[in-house]
C-alpha positions as CSV (number, residue, x, y, z in Angstrom):
1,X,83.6,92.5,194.1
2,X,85.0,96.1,194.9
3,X,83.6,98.6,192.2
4,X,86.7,99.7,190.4
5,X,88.6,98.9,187.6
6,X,92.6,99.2,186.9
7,X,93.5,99.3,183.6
8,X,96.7,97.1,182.7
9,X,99.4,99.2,180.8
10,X,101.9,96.3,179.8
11,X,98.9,94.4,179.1
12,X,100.7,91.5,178.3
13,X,103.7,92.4,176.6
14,X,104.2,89.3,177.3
15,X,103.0,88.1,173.5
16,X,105.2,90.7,171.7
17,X,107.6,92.7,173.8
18,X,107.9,90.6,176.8
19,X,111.5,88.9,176.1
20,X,114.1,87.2,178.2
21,X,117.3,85.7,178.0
22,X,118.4,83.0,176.0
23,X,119.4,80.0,177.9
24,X,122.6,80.1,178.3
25,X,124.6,77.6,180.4
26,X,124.9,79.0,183.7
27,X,124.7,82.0,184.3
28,X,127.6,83.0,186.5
29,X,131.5,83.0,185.5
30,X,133.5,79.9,186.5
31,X,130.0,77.9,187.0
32,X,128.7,77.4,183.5
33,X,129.5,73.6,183.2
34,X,128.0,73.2,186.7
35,X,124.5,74.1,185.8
36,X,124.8,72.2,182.2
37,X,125.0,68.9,183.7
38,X,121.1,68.1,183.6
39,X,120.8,69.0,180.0
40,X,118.5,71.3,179.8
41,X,120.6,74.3,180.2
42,X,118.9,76.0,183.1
43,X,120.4,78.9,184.8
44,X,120.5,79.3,188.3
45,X,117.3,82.1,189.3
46,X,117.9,85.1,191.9
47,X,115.1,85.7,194.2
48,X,114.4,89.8,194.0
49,X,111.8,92.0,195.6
50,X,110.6,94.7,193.5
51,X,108.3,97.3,194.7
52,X,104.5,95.8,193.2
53,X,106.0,91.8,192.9
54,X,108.2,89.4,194.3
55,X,109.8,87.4,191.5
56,X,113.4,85.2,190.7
57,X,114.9,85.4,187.3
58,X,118.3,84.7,185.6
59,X,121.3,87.1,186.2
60,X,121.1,89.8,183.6
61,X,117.8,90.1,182.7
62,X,115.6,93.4,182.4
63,X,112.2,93.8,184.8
64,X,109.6,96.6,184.1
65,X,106.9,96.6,186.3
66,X,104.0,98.5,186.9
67,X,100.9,98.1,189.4
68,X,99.0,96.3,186.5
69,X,101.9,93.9,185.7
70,X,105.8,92.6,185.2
71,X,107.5,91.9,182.0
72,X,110.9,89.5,182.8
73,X,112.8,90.1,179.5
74,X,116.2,89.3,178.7
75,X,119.0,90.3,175.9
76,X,118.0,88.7,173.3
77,X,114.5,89.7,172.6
78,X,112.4,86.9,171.9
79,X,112.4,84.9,175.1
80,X,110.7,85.7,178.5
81,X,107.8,85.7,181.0
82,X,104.8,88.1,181.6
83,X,102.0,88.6,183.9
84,X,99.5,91.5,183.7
85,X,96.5,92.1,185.6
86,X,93.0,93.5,185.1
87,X,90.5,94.3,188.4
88,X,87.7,95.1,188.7
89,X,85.9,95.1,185.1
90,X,82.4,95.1,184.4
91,X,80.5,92.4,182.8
92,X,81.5,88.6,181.8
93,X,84.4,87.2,180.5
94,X,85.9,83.6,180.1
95,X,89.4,82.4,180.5
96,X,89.9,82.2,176.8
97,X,87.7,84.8,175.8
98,X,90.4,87.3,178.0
99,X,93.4,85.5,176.5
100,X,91.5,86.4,172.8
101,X,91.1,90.2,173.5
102,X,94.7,90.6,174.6
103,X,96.0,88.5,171.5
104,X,94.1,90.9,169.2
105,X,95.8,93.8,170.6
106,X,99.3,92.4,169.7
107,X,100.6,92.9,166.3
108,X,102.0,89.3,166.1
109,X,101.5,87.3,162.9
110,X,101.1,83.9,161.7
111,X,99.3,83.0,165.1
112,X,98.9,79.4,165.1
113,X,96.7,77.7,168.0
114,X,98.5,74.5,168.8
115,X,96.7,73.5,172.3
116,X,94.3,74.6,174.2
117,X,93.9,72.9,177.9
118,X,91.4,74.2,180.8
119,X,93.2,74.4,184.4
120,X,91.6,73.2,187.5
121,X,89.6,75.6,189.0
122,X,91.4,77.2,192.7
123,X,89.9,79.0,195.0
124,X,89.4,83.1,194.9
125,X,88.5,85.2,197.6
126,X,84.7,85.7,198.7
127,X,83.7,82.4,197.9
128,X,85.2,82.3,194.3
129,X,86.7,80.0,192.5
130,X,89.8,81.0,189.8
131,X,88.8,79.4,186.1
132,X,91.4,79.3,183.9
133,X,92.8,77.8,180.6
134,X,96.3,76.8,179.0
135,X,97.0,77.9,175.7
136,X,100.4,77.2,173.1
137,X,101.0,78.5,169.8
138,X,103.1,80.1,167.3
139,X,103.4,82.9,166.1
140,X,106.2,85.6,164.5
141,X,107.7,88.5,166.0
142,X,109.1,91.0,163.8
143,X,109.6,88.2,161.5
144,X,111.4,85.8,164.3
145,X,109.3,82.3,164.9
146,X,108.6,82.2,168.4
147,X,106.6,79.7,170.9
148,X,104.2,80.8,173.5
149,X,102.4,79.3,176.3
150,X,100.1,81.3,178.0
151,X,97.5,80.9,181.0
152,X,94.9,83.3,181.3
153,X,92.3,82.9,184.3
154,X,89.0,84.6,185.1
155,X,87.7,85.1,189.0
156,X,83.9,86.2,187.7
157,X,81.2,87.2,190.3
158,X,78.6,90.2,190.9
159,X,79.0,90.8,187.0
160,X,82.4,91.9,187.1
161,X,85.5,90.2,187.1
162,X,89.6,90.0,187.5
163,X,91.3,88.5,185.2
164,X,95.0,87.5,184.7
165,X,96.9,86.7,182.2
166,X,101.0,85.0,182.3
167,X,103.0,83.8,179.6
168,X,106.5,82.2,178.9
169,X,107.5,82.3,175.5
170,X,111.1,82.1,173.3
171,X,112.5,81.2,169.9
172,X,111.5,78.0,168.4
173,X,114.5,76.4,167.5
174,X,115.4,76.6,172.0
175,X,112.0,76.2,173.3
176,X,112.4,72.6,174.0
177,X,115.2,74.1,176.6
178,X,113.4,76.9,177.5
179,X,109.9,75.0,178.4
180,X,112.1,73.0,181.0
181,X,112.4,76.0,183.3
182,X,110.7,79.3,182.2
183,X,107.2,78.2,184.2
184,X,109.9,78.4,187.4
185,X,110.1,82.2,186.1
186,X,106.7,82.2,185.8
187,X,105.1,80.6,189.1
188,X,108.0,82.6,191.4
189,X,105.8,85.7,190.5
190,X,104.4,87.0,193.5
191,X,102.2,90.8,194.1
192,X,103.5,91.7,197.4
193,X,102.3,95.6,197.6
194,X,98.9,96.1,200.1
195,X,98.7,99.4,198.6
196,X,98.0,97.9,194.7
197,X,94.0,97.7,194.7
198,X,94.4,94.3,193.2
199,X,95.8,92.9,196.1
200,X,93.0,92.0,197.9
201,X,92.4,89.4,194.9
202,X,95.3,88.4,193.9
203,X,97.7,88.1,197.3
204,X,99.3,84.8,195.0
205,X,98.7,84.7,191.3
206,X,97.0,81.5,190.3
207,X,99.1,78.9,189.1
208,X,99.1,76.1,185.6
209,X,99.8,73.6,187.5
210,X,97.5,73.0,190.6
211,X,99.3,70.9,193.3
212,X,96.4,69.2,194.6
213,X,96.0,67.6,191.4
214,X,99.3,66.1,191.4
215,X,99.9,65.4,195.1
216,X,96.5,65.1,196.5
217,X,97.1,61.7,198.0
218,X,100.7,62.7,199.4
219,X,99.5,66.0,200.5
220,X,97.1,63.9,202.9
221,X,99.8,60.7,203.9
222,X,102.4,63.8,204.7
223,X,99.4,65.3,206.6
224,X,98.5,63.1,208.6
225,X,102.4,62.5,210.1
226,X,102.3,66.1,210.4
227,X,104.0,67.7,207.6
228,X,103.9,71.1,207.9
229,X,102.3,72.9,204.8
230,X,105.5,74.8,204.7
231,X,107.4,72.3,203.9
232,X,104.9,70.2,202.2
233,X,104.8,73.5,199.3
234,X,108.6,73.6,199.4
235,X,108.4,69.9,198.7
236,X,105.9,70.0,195.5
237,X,107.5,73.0,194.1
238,X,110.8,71.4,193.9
239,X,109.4,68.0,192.8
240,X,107.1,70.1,190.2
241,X,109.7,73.0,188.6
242,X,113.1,71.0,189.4
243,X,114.3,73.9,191.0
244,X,115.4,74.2,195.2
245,X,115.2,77.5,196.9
246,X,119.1,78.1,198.7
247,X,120.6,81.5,200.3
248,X,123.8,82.9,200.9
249,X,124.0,83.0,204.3
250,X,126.9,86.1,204.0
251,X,124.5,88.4,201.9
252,X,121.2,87.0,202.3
253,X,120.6,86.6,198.7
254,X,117.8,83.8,197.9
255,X,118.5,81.8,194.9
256,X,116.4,79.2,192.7
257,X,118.7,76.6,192.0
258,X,118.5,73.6,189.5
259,X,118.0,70.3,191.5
260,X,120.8,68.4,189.0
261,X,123.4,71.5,190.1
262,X,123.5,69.4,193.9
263,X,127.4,68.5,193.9
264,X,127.5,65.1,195.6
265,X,131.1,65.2,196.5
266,X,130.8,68.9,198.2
267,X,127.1,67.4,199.6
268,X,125.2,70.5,198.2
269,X,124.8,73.3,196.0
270,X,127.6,75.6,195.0
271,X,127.6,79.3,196.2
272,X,127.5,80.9,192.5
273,X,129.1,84.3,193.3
274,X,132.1,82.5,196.0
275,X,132.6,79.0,194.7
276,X,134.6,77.6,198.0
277,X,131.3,77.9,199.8
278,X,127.9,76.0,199.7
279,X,124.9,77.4,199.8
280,X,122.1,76.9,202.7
281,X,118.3,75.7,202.5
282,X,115.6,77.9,202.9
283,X,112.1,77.3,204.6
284,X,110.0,79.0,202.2
């Protein structure tokens, strides 16, 4: 592994000042009801490139990012999505043991573990393979209860190692809402800069949820009448998150759009900003 280390600077606000919006029906004017029809109250994501990450996210919410990370946060404090980065570091280090040395630098209180769940392992570059571990809790933030779920994995080789760490997390009394659709925040994060020296390891960040182990027999049936893989990703990511990638063919804006938004009678997905038009599928 290159011999360099990056230090992370929002190492993981994402326990304690990473916070995002509160689920609120939809998210534009004159569509709320639209995107409430499913139940579980999720917004409508806009695709946005910043200039380290790639990354969709309700309208209104705050970004900070740095080369080390992105904090998602949101209005009302408690509820959001993280991911931070650490390159390069010398010695060894599990998935949980990184997750453990980031908790202890947050003042959060009350931490309560409530599940702990190793990830399949992906593969890394240079022959690597990504190790990684779910982890929930509790815990309270400036006296708030709030939920957490956070996934730290560990690419270790030639006694060094990279290590990443994402979380969603929110108010108790919504996170059965806010669980439904936060990992969509989460999973659209993507480091899109060459120039960040982490880049070369982490061109996609690592993932909860590994496809293979959902679709493995699908992704070879669809294969073999040949699906592209193109379309094949599209396919799981929808079926996975519940969410479709749209755009607006007039701006170019790419959204993230709740699969139980689809208006049957219209025969597709409302344009959120000009509600006479539909939006249009994407490839990607």
């Amino acid at each position: 592994m290159i011999n360099r280390i990056v230090r992370v600077t929002c190492l993981c606000a994402f326990l304690a000042t990473v916070t995002s919006a509160s689920a609120q029906g939809g998210v534009f004017s004159g569509t709320s009801q639209q995107y409430r029809d499913g139940g579980a109250h999720r917004p409508i994501l806009l695709r946005k490139q910043g200039r380290v990450f790639a990354y969709s996210l309700p309208k209104g919410w705050q970004v900070n990012e740095t080369s080390n990370g992105i904090d998602i946060t949101a209005p009302d404090q408690l509820t959001g999505v993280s991911s931070s980065i650490v390159f390069g570091m010398y010695g060894n280090q599990t998935p949980e043991g990184h997750f453990r040395a980031v908790l202890s630098s947050i003042p959060l209180r009350n931490v309560q573990i409530l599940k702990k769940t190793p990830t399949p392992s992906s593969p890394g570059p240079y022959g690597l393979r990504w190790q990684g571990i779910e982890i929930e809790f509790k815990a309270s933030s400036n006296g708030r209860p709030i939920r957490v779920r956070a996934i730290s994995h560990v690419l270790q080789g030639a006694g060094q190692y990279t290590a990443i760490l994402t979380g969603v997390q929110g108010p108790v009394a919504k996170w059965d809402s806010l669980k439904l659709w936060l990992p969509q925040v989460r999973d659209s994060i993507v480091l899109t800069n060459p120039s960040v020296p982490a880049a070369s390891m982490v061109r996609s960040m690592p993932k909860g949820t590994r496809h293979d182990d959902i679709y493995g027999r699908y992704n070879k049936s669809w294969a073999a009448r040949g699906v592209s893989q193109d379309r094949m990703a599209k396919a799981r990511r929808e079926g996975t998150m519940g969410y479709t990638r749209q755009r607006d063919e007039a701006t170019g804006q790419i959204y993230d759009v709740p699969l139980d938004a689809y208006n049957a009678s219209r025969g597709g997905y409302v344009n959120p900003v000009r509600p006479t038009e539909l939006l249009s599928p994407t490839n990607d």
